[in-house]
DSSP file (Angstrom, degrees, kcal/mol; ACC not computed):
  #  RESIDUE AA STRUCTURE BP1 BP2  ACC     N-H-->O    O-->H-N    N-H-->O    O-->H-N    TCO  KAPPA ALPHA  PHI   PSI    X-CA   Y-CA   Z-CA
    1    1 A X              0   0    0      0, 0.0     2,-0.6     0, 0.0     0, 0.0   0.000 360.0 360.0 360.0 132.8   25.4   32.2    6.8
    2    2 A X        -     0   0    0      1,-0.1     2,-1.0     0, 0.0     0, 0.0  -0.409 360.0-147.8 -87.5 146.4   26.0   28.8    6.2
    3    3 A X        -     0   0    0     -2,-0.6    -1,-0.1     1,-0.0     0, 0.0  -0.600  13.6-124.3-110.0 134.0   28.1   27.3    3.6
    4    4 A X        -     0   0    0     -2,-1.0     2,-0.3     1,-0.1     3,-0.1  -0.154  16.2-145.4 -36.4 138.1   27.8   24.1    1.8
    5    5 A X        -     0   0    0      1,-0.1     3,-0.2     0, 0.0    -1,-0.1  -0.649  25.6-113.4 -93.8 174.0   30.5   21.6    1.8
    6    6 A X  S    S+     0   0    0     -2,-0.3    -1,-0.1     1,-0.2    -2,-0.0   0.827 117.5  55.6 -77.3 -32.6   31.1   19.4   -1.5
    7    7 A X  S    S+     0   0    0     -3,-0.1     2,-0.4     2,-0.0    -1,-0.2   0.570  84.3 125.6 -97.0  33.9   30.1   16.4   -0.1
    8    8 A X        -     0   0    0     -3,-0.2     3,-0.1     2,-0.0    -4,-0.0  -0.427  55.6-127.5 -68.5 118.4   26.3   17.9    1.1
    9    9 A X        +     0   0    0     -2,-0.4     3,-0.1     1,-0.2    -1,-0.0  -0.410  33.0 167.0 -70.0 153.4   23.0   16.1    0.1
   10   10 A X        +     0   0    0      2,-0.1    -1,-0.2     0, 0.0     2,-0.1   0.355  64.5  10.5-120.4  -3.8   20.5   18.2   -1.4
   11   11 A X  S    S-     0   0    0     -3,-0.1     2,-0.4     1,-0.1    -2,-0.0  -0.313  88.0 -56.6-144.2-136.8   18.5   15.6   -2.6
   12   12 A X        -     0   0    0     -2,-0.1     2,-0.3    -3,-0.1    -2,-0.1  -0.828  40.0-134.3-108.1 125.7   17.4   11.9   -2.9
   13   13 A X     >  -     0   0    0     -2,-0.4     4,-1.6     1,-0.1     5,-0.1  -0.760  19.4-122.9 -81.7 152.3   19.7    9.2   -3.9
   14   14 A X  H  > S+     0   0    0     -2,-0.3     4,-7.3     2,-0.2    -1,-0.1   0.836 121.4  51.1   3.0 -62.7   18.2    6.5   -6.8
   15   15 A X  H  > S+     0   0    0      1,-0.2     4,-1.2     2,-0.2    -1,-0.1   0.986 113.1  42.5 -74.6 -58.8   18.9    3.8   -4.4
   16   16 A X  H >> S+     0   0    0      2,-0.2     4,-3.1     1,-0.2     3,-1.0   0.814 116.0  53.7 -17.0 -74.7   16.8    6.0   -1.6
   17   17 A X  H 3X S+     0   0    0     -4,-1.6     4,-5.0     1,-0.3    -1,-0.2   0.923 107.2  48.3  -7.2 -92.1   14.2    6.7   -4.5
   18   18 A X  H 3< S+     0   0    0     -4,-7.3    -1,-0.3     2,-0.2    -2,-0.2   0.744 107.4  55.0 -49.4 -25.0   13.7    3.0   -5.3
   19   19 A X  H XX S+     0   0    0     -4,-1.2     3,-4.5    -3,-1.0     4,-1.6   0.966 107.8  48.3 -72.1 -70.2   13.2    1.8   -1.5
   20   20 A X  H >X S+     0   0    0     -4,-3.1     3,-2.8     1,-0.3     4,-0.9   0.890 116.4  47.2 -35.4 -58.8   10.2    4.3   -0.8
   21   21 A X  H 3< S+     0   0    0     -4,-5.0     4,-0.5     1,-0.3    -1,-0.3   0.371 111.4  44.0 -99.0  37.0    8.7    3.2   -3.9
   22   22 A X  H <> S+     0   0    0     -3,-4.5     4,-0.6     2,-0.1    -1,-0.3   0.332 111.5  52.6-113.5  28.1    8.9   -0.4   -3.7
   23   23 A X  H <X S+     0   0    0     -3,-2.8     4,-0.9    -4,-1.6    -2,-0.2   0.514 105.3  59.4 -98.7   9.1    7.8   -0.3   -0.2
   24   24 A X  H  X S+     0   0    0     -4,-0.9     4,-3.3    -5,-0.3    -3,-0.1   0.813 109.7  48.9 -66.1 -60.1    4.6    2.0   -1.9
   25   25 A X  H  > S+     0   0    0     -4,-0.5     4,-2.1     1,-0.2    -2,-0.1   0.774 105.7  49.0-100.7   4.9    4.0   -1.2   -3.9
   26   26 A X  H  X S+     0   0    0     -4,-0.6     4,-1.3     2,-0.2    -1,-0.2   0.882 114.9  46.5 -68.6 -34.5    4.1   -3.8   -1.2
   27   27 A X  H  X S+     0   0    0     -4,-0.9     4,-1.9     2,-0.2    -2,-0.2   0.981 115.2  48.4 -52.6 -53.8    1.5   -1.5    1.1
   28   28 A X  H >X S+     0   0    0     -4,-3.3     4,-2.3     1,-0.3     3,-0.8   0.905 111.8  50.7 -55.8 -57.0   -0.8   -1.1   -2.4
   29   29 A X  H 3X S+     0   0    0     -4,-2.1     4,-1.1     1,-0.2     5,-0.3   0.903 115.6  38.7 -61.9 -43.6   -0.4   -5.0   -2.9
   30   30 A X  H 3X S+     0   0    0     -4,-1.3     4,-1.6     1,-0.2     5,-0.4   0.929 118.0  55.6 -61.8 -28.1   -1.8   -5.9    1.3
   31   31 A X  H <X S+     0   0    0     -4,-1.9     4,-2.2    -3,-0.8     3,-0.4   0.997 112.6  37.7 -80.7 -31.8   -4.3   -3.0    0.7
   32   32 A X  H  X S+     0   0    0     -4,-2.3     4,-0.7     1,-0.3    -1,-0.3   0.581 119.4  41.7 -76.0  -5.1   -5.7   -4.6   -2.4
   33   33 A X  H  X S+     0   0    0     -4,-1.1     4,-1.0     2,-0.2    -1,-0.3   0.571 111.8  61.3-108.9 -21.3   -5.7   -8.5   -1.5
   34   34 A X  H >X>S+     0   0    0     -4,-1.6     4,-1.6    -3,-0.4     3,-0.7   0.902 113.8  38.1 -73.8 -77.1   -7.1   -7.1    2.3
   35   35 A X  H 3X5S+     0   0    0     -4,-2.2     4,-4.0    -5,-0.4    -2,-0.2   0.820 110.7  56.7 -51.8 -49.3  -10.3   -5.6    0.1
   36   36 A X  H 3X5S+     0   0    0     -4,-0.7     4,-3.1     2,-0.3     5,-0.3   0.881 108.9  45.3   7.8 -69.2  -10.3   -8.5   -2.0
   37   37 A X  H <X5S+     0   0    0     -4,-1.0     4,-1.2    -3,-0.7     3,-0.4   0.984 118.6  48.4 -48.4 -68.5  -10.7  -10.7    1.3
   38   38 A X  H >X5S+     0   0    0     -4,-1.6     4,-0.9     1,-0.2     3,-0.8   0.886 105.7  50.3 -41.1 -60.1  -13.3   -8.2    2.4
   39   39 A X  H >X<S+     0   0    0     -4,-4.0     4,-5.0    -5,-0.5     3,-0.6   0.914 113.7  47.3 -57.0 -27.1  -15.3   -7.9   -0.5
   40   40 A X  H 3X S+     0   0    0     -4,-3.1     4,-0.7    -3,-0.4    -1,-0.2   0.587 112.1  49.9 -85.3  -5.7  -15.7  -11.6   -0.8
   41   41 A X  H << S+     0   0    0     -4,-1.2     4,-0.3    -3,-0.8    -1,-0.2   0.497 105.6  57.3-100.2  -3.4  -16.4  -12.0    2.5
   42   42 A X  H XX S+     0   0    0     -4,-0.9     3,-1.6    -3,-0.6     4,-0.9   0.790 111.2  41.3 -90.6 -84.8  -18.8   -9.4    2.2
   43   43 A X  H 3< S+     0   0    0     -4,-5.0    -2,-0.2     1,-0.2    -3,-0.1   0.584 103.3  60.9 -73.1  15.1  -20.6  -11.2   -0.4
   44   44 A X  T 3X S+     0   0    0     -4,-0.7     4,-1.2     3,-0.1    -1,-0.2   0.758 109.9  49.6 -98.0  -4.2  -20.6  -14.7    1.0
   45   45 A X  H <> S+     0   0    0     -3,-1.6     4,-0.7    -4,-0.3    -2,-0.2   0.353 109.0  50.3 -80.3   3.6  -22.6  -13.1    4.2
   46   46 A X  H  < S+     0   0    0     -4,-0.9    -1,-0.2     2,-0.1    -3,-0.1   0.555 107.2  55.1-111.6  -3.4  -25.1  -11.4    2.0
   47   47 A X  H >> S+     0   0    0     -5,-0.3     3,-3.8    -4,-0.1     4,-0.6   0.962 107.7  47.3 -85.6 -59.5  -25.6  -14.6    0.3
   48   48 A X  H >X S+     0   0    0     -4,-1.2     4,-1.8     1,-0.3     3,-1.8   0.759 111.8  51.2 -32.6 -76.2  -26.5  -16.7    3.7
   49   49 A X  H 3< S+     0   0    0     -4,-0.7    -1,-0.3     1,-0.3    -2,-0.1   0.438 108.3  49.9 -44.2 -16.1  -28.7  -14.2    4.7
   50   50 A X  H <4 S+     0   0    0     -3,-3.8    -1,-0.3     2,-0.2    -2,-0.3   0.748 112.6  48.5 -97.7 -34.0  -30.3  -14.4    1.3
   51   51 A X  H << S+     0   0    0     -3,-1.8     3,-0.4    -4,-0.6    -2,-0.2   0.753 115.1  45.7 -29.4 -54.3  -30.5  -18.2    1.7
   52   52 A X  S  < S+     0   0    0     -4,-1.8    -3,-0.2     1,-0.2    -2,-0.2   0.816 105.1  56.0 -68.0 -23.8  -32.0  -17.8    5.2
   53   53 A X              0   0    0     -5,-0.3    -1,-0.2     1,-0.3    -2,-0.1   0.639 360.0 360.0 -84.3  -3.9  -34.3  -15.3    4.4
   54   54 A X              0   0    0     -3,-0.4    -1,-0.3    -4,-0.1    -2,-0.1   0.610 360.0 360.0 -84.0 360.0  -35.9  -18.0    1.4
């Protein structure tokens, strides 16, 4: 069986903790300004086409 030592992680540091989640909110921030991009780019081709179509 194995035995622990004193200095053995069992877990997650803070510091550990805090990295994951601010690299969480740098993804969330690209995904939401990338759809952003998209949607408006989305609607300035459905306006042309609505233009052409006149």
């Amino acid at each position: 069986m194995k035995r622990l030592s004193k200095n053995s992680k069992k877990g997650l540091t803070l510091v550990e903790i805090m990295f994951v989640i601010a690299i969480i909110v740098i993804l969330a921030t690209v995904l939401i300004f990338g759809i952003g991009r998209y949607l408006k780019l989305l609607d300035l081709d459905s306006y042309k086409i609505e233009q052409a179509s006149t």
